[in-house]
C-alpha positions in Angstrom: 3.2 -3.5 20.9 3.7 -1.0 18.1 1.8 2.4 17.2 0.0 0.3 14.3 -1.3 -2.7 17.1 -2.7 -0.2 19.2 -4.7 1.8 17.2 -6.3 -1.6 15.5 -7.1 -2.6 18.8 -8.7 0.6 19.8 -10.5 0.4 16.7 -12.1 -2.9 17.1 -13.2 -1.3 20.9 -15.1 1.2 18.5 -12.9 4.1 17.6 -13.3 5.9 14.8 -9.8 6.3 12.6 -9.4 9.5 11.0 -8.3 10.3 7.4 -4.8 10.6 7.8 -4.7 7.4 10.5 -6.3 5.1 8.1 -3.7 6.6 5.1 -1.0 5.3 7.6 -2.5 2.3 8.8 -2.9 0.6 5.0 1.1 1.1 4.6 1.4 -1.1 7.5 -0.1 -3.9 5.8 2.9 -7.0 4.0 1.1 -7.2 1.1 0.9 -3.6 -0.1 4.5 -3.5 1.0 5.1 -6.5 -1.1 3.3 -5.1 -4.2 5.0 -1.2 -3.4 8.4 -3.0 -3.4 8.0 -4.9 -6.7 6.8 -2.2 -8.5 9.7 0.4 -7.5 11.8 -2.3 -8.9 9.8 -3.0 -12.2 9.4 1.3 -12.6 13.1 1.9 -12.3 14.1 -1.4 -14.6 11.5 0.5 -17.1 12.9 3.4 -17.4 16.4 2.2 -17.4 15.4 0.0 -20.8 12.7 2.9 -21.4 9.9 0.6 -21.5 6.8 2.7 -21.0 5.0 -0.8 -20.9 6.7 -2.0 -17.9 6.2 1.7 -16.3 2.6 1.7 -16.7 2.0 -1.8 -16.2 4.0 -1.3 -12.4 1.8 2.1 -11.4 -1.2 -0.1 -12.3 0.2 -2.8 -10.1 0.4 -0.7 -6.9 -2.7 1.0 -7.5 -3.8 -2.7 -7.1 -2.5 -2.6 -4.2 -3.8 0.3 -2.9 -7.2 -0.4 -4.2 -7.2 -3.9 -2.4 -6.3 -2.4 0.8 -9.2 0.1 0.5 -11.6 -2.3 -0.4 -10.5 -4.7 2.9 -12.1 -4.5 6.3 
């Protein structure tokens, strides 16, 4: 069972996570990964054809991702 696994655990037995746990815990979740992953990629392809389109447009797509994390229980 991983760090991640037992701190959700401990948290559904009613522990409260602090800041910096919940910072790490929302990294831990596939689709923010997935999302973190695509937009790396699309960031350095824009500034390779320096596309400030395709740089803003992937920042605004992991703050999506952030932002959906956040906003899940």
């Amino acid at each position: 069972m991983s760090w991640a696994d037992k701190k959700i655990m401990a948290y559904k037995n009613g522990t409260v996570a602090t800041f910096l746990e919940k910072r790490n815990l929302e990294h831990a979740n596939p689709l923010l990964f997935t999302l973190l992953v695509i937009g790396i990629i699309i960031i350095i392809w824009g500034l390779w054809v320096h596309s400030w389109t395709a740089i803003i447009s992937a920042a605004v797509l992991t703050f999506l991702g952030h932002i959906f994390v956040w906003t899940r229980k």
